[in-house]
C-alpha positions in Angstrom: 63.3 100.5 84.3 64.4 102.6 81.5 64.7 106.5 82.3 61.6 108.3 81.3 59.8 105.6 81.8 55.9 106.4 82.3 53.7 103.7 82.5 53.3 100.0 80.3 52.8 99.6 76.7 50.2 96.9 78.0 48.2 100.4 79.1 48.9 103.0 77.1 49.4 100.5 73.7 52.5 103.4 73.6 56.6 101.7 73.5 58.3 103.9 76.3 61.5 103.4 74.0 60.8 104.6 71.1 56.7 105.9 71.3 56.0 103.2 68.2 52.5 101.6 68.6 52.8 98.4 67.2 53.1 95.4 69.4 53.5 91.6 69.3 52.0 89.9 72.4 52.2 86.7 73.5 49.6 86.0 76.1 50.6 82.8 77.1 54.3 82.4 77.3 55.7 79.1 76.8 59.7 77.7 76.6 60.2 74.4 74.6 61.4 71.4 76.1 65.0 70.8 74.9 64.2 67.1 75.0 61.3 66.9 72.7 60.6 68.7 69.5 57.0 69.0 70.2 56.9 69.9 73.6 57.0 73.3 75.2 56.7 74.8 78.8 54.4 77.2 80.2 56.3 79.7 82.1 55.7 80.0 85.5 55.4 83.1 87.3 56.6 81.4 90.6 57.6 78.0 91.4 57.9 76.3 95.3 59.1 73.8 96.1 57.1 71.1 97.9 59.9 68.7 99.1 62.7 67.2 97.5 61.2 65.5 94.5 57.9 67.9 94.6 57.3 71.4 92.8 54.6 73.5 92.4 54.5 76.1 90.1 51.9 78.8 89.7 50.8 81.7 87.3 52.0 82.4 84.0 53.5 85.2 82.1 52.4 87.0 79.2 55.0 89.3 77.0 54.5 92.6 74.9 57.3 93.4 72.4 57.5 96.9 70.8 57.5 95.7 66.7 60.1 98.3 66.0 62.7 98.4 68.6 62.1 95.1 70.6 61.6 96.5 74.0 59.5 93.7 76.0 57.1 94.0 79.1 56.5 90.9 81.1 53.1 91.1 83.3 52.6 88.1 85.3 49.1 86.3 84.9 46.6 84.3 87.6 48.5 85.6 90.5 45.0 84.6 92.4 46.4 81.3 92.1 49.7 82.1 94.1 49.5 81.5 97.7 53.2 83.1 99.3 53.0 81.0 102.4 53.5 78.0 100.1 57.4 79.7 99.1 59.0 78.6 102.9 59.9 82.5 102.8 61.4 82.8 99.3 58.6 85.0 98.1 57.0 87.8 100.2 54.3 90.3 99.6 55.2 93.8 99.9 51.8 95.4 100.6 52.5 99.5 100.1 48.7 101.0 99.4 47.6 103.8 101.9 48.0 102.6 106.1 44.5 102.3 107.0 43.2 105.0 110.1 44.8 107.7 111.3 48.6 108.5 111.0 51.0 108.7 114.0 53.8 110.9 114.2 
């Protein structure tokens, strides 16, 4: 993250960069498909691999780009639809909210 960075364009409809408030967003990324002129790729937010020949992929991505100076803000999409366990340990979930009772010392 940039310094002075306070919280995403996506929230405050503010560029950190350079406080301009005019945005393009793309809520469903996509990459074409180098082989085909018509075809393009949704982006996946996480892809596993199911076995050799298998994959999986899950989520999306959706991009916010200052109009004025370019600075982008990717904020992945239907995480519900991400299960870690099926990553064989390549993706974890850091859980950091508040322990639950009381705090030992």
């Amino acid at each position: 993250m940039c310094a002075g960075y306070v919280s995403a364009m996506k929230h405050t409809h503010t560029c950190p960069k350079c406080a301009a408030r005019k945005f393009l967003v793309q809520p469903d990324f996509h990459l074409p498909d180098h082989r085909s002129r018509n075809r393009v790729f949704r982006l996946p937010a996480f892809s596993f691999e199911l076995s050799d020949e298998d994959r999986e992929t899950r989520g999306g991505f959706e991009a916010w780009t200052c109009a004025s100076c370019g600075f982008t803000e990717w904020y992945a999409t239907s995480l519900d639809a991400v299960d870690a366990s099926m990553s064989r340990g390549k993706v974890r979930v850091l859980d950091a909210s508040s322990p639950q009772g009381p705090i030992y010392r």
